[in-house]
C-alpha positions as CSV (number, residue, x, y, z in Angstrom):
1,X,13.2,0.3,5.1
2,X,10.7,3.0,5.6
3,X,9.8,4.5,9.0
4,X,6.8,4.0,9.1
5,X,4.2,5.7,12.0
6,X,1.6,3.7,13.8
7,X,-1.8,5.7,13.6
8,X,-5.1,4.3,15.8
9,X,-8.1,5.6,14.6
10,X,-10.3,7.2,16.6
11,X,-13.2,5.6,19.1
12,X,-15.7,6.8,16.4
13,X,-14.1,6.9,13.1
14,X,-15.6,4.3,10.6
15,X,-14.7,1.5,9.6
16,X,-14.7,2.5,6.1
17,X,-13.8,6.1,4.7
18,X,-14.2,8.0,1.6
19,X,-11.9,6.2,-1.4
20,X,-8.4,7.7,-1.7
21,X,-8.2,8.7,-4.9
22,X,-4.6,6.5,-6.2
23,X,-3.2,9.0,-9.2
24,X,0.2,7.8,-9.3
25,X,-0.8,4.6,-11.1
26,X,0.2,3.7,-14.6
27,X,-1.1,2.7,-16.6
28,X,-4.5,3.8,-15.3
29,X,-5.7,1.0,-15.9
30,X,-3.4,-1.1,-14.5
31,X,-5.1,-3.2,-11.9
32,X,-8.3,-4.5,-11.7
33,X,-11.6,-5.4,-9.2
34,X,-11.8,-9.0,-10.3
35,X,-8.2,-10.2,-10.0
36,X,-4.5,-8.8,-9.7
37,X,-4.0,-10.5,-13.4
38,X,-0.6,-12.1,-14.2
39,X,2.5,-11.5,-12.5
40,X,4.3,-8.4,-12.8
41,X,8.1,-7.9,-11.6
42,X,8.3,-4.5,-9.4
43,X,11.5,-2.7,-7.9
44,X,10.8,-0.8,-5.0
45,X,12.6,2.3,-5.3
46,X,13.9,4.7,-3.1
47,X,14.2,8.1,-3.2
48,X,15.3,11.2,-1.0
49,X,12.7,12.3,1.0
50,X,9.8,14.4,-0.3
51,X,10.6,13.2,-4.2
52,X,8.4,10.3,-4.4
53,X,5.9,12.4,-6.5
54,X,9.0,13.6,-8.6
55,X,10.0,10.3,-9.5
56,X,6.6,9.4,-10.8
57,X,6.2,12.3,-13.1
58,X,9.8,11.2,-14.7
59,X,8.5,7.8,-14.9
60,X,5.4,9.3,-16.1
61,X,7.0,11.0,-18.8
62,X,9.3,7.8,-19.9
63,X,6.1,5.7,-20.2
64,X,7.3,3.6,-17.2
65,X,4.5,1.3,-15.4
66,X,4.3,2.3,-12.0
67,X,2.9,2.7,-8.5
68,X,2.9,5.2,-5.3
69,X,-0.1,4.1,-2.9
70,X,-1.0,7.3,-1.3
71,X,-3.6,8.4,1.3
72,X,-5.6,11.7,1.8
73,X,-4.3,14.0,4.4
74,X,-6.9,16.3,5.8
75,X,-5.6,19.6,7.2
76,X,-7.2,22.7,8.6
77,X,-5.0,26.5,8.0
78,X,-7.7,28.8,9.5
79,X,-10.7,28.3,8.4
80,X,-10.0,26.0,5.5
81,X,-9.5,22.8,5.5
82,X,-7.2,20.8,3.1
83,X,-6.7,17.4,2.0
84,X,-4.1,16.5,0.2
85,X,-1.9,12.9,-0.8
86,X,1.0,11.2,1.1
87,X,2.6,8.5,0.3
88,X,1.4,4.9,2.0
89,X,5.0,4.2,2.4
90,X,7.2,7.1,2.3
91,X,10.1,7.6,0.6
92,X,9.2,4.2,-1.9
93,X,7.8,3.8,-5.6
94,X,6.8,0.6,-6.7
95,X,8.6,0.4,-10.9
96,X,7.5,-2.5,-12.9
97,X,10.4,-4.1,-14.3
98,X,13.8,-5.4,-12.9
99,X,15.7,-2.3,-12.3
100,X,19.5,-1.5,-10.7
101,X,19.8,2.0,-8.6
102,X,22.5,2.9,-11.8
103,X,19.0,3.2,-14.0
104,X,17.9,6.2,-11.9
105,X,21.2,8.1,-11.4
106,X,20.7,10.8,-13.5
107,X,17.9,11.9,-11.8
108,X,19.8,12.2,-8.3
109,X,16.9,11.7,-6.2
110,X,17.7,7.7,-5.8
111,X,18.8,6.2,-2.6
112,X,19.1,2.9,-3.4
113,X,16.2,-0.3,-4.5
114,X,14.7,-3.6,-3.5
115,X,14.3,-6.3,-5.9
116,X,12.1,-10.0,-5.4
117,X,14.6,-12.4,-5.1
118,X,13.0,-15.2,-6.2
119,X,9.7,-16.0,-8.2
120,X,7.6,-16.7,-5.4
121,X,8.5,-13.2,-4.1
122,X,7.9,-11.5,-6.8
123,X,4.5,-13.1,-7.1
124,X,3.5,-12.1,-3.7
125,X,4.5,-8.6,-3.9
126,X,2.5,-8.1,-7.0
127,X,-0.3,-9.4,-5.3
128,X,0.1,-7.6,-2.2
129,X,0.1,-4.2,-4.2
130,X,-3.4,-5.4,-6.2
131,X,-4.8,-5.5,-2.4
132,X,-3.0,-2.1,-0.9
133,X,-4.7,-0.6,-4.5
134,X,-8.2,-2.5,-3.9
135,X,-8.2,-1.5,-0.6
136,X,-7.4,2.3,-0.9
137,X,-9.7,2.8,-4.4
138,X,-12.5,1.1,-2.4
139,X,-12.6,3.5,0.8
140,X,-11.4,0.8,3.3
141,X,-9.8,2.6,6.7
142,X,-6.1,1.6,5.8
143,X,-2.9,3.0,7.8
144,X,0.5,2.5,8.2
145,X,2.0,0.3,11.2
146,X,5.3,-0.1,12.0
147,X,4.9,-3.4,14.6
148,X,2.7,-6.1,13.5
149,X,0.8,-7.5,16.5
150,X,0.8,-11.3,17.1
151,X,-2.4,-12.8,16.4
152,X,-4.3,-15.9,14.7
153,X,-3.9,-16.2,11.1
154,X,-7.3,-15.1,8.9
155,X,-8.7,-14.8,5.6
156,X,-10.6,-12.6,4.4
157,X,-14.3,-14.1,2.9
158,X,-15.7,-11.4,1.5
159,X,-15.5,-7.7,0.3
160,X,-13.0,-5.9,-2.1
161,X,-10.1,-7.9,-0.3
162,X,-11.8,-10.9,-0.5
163,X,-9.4,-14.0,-0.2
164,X,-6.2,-12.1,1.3
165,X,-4.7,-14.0,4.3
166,X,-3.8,-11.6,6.9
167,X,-3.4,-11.9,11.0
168,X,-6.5,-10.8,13.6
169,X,-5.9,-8.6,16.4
170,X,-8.9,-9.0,19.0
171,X,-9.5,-5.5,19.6
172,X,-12.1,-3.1,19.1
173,X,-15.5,-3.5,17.7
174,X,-14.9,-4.6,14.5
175,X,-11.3,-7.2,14.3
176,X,-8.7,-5.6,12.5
177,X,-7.1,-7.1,9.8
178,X,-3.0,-7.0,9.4
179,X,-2.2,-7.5,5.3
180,X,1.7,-8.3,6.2
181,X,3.9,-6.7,3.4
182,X,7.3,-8.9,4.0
183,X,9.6,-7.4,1.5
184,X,8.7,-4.0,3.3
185,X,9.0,-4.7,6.4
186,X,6.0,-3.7,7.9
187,X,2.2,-4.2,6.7
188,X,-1.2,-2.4,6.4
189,X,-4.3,-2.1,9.0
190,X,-7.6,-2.7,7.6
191,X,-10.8,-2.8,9.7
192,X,-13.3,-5.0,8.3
193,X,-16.4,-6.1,10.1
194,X,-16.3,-9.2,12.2
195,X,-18.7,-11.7,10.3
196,X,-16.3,-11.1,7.2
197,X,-12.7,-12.8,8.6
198,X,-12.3,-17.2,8.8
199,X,-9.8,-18.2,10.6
200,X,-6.9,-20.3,8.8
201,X,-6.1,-24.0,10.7
């Protein structure tokens, strides 16, 4: 499971930042604004650490549909000041298709890979990846947590995440938002302002 790193933003960071650009998608064109579209079957693969981007240039280059959320990194070497892309979730790319670790042994960079084990899994991780893209192509403030706080279950009513379910955490200004990702074991902060949550009875 990846190790992922808590990271609280800031007393006066936004709520929303610029969009994080999302390059390892493909198709391009593969999700959409209005709805995640029909169901898709991923494997979550994972690879040794720093290949991620390596895998997705193979599956680039075998016309493979997939995904690698990733997130801007600024950094600052003397006077210059960087930003580059990290993986969301590091170590893992999202494949479409039902795949076995044996389909990625050649390239050597394969640990091993997580697979939906029934429909109604595979349905939710497809849409869970349609809101980590929304949320990260729309400029939302999303991070990595490792432990999901207890709190009342939500929904969202409006904005690019519009309809996602998600648990409230009373903290802050604005209520932050927990998108749970089960079959990764962890899940995504989102602030979003207050007036836009409901909670679920």
């Amino acid at each position: 499971m990846p190790n992922l790193i808590r990271r609280e933003p800031r007393e006066d960071a936004p709520a929303f930042a610029p969009p994080a650009r999302q390059p390892y998608l493909f198709p391009a064109d593969l999700f959409t604004r209005e709805a995640p579209g029909p169901t898709r079957f991923w494997t979550c693969v994972r690879t040794r650490p720093r290949w991620e981007k390596k895998l997705t240039r193979w599956l680039l280059r075998s016309g493979m549909t997939h995904y690698l959320p990733v997130v801007p990194n600024p950094t600052v070497s003397g006077r210059k000041r960087r930003i580059s892309e990290i993986p969301l979730f590091p170590g893992f790319v999202f494949v479409e298709g039902d795949h076995d670790k044996g389909d990625f042994d050649r390239l050597g960079n394969v640990v091993f890979v997580l697979k939906p084990r029934i429909p109604r899994q595979a349905d939710q991780l497809h849409h869970e990846l349609w809101n980590i893209w929304t949320g990260l192509s729309s400029g939302l403030y999303v991070s990595p947590v490792q432990n999901l706080a207890a709190g009342e279950p939500c929904r969202i009513t409006r904005g690019p995440l519009q309809g996602a379910q998600a648990r409230f955490e009373r903290a802050g200004r604005n209520g932050r938002l927990i998108l749970q990702v089960e079959l990764m074991g962890s899940g995504l902060a989102v602030e979003v302002p207050p007036d836009a949550i409901e909670l679920i009875d």
